[in-house]
VEXDRENTI-937936 format. One record per residue (C-alpha): x, y, z. Coordinates in steps of 0.05 Angstrom, whole numbers, padded with zeros to 5 digits, always signed. Last residue first. Layout:
! residues N
XYZ...
***
This chain:
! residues 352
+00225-00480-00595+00286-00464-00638+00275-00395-00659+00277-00363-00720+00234-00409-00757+00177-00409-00703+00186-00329-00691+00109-00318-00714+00096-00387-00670+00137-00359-00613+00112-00284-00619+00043-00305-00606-00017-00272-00647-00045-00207-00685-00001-00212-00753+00015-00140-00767-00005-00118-00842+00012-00039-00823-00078-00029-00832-00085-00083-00795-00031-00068-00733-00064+00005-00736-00139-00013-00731-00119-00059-00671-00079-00004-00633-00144+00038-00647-00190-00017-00621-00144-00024-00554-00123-00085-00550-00156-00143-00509-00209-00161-00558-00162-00191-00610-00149-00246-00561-00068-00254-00523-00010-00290-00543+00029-00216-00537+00043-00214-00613+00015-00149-00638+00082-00106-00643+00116-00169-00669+00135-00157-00743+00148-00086-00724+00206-00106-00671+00176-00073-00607+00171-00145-00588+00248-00154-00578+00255-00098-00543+00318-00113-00511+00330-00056-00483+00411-00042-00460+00430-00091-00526+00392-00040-00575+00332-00079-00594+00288-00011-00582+00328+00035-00633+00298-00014-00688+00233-00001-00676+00232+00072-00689+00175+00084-00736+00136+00030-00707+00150+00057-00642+00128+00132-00668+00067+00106-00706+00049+00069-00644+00040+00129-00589+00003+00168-00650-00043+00115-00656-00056+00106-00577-00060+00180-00579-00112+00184-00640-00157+00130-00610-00162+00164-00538-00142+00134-00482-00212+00104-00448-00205+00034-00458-00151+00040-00392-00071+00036-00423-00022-00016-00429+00048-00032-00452+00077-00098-00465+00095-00163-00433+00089-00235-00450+00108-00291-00392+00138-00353-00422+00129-00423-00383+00200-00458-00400+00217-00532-00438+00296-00543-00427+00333-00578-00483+00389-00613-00455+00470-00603-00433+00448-00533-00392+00515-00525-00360+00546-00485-00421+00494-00430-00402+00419-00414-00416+00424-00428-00498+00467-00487-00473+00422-00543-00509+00360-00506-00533+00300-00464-00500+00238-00508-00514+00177-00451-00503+00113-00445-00473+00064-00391-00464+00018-00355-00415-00040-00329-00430-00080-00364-00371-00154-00379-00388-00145-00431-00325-00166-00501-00370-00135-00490-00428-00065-00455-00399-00068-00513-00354-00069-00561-00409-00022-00529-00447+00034-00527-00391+00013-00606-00382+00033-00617-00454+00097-00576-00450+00121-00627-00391+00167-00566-00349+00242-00579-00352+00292-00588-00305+00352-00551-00304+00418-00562-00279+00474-00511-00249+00547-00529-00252+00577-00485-00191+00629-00433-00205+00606-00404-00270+00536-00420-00268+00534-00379-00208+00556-00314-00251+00502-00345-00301+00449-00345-00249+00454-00269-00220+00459-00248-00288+00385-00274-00302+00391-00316-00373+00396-00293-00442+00362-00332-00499+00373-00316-00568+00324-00289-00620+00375-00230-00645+00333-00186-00601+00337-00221-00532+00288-00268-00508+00297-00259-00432+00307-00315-00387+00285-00324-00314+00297-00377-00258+00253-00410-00222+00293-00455-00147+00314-00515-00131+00341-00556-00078+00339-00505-00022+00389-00488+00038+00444-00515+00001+00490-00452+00007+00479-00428-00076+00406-00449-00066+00392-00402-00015+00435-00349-00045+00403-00354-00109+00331-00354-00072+00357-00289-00042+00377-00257-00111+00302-00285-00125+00260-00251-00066+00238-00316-00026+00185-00359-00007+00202-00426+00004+00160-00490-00011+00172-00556+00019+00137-00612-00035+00098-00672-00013+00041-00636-00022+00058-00618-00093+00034-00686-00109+00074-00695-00178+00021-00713-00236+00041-00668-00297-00025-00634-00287-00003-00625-00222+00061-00594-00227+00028-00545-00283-00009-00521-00219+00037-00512-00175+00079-00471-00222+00013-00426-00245-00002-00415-00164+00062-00401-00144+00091-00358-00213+00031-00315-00197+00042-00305-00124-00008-00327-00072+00043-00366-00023+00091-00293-00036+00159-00289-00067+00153-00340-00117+00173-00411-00142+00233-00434-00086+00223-00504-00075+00257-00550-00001+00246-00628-00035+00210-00679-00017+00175-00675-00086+00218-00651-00133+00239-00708-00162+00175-00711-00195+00189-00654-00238+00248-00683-00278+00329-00693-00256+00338-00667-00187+00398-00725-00181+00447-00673-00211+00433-00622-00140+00454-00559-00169+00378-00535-00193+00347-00500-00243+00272-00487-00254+00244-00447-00313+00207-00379-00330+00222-00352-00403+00214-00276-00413+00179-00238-00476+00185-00163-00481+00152-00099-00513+00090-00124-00544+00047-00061-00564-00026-00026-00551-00053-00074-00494-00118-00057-00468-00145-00054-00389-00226-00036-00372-00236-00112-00375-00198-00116-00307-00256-00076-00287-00260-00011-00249-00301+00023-00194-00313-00039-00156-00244-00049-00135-00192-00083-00156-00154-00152-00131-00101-00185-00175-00089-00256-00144-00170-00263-00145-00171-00314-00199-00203-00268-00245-00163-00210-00228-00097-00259-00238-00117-00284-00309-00121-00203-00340-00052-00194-00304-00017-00247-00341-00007-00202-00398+00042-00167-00371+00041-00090-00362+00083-00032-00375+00044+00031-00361+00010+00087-00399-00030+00143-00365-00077+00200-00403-00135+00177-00409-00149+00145-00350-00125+00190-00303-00178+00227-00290-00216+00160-00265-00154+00160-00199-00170+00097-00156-00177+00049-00205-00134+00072-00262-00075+00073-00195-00091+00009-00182-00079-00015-00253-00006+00015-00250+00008-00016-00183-00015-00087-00207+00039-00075-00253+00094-00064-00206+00126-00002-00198+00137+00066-00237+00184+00113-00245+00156+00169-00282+00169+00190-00354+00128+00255-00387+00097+00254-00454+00073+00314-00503+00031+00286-00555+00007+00318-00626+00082+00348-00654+00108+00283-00639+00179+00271-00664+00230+00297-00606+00179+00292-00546+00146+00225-00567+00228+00200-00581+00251+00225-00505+00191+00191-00481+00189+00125-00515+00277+00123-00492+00248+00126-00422+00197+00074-00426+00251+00029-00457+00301+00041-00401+00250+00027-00348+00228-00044-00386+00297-00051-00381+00316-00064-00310+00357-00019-00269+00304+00031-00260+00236+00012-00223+00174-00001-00270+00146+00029-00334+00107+00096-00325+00084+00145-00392+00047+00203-00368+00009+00230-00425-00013+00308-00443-00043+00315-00516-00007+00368-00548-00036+00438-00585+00033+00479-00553+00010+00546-00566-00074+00529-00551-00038+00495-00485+00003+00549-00472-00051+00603-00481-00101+00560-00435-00039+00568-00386-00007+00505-00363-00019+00483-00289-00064+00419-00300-00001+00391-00326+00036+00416-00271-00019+00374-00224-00020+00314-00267+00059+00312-00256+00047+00323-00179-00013+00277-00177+00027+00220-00206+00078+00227-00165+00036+00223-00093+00003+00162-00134+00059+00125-00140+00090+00141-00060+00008+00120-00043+00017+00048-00091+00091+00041-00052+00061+00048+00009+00000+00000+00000
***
């Protein structure tokens, strides 16, 4: 609740010098306002939000954005639900797994606003979640049971409950499993000292369609040989059937993680793009697009790894038509987009 009131104290303040500008500025200046918000800095989805800024201020002559430091998703949506003059005039980096967590009650908003009330307008990432271990007998998901499990920070996490339940469809009582809750550089270190068998880790798809794992992993991977144990893809898609999950799966290829990984490993993948409520206007969700379409390539610069900005895969997020915005729809038609998941556009490209 803190970090959604620090959010929200910023938020007012930029809304507030927005609200500031003379009538004669704003007839002068003729720009939409829009407070663009990704999440803390040191990770990229910041660094891509920021570089979206600098390029709507240079080339837009109809929006005029400002960058705030945002937080997690479910902080972004929050902030829609509690502040209506916001909504059409914030965008926020979101996954795509949000929609599934309102309806399973992870994600909880209040009356005033719907998940539904959310729309995509652009893919910016894609990340691979897996499980690693240095124990060499922890060889496929049953041998997990009995063991000390690191999935997620909290017992109602995302990653907890989708884990757990993939673990079940593939028929390991996950009962007889010791879960740990844990930040993940401290997961690291409880694995590292053999305080827990195994533990997620996280891989980015990076621009030139190779995988790129945490850094905290591959420095460990350098003095310890770390395993991984792959998810059964066919109980990933049944869970995805059965939940109305979006996530995805993927086969990440011999040593594509690190010269440890002797055996293809299949991963859940979590999509992630950028947001806004139903209400943003058409012409700024088009305008917000023409300039990352325009621009595309600066986003798979090493430092940003927008792999989904790429224009191919603006629309790929895995998710239904009828979560985009209808403008960001009209525009990925009218460019010849393909409207579906980046790993079956990518199929040729990348080994699966």
């Amino acid at each position: 609740m803190g970090k959604l009131l620090k959010v929200l104290a910023l938020v007012t303040f930029v809304f507030g010098i927005f609200n500031g500008v003379t009538f004669a500025e704003e007839k002068k200046a003729e720009k939409y306002e829009l407070i663009v918000s990704a999440i803390p800095a040191g990770q990229r989805p910041y660094l891509v939000a920021a570089k979206l800024v600098e390029l709507i201020n240079k080339e837009s002559d109809k929006v005029k954005a400002v960058f705030i430091e945002g937080q997690h998703p479910h902080i972004h949506i929050k902030i829609l639900a509690e502040r209506p003059d916001l909504r059409k005039k914030y965008l926020f980096f979101n996954n795509t797994q949000t929609f599934w967590e309102s309806k399973v009650g992870i994600l909880k908003l209040p009356s005033s606003m719907s998940i539904e009330d959310v729309r995509y307008i652009s893919g910016v990432h894609v990340a691979a979640f897996g499980l690693c271990t240095l124990n060499p007998d922890i060889k496929t998901l049953k041998d997990l049971e009995g063991k000390k499990v690191v999935f997620d920070l909290l017992p109602n996490g995302s990653r907890q409950v989708v884990f757990s339940e993939i673990l079940k469809e593939s028929g390991v009582d996950v009962n007889k499993i010791e879960f740990v809750f844990a930040t993940f550089p401290n997961a690291v270190s409880l694995m590292r000292d053999g305080l827990v068998d195994v533990i997620y880790f996280t891989a980015s798809l990076a621009s030139d369609y190779s995988w790129g794992l945490v850094p905290l992993l591959i420095e460990l991977s350098r003095v310890r040989k770390l395993y991984y144990i792959s998810f059964d893809k066919e109980a990933v898609m049944r869970f995805k059937k059965k939940s109305g999950s979006f996530i995805g799966v993927a086969t990440i290829p011999p040593r594509a993680l690190s010269e440890t990984q002797t055996d293809p490993c299949v991963s859940v993948l979590n999509y992630m793009g950028f947001s806004v409520h139903k209400d943003m206007p058409d012409e700024v969700v088009t305008e917000v697009l023409k300039i990352i379409y325009k621009n595309s390539d600066i986003f798979q610069d090493k430092s940003m790894n927008g792999v989904l900005m790429q224009r191919e895969l603006l629309a790929s997020l895995n998710i239904p038509e009828s979560l985009y915005h209808p403008a960001a729809l009209r525009f990925f038609k009218e460019k010849g987009i393909r409207i579906g998941d980046a790993m079956e556009i990518l199929s040729v490209k990348v080994n699966r």
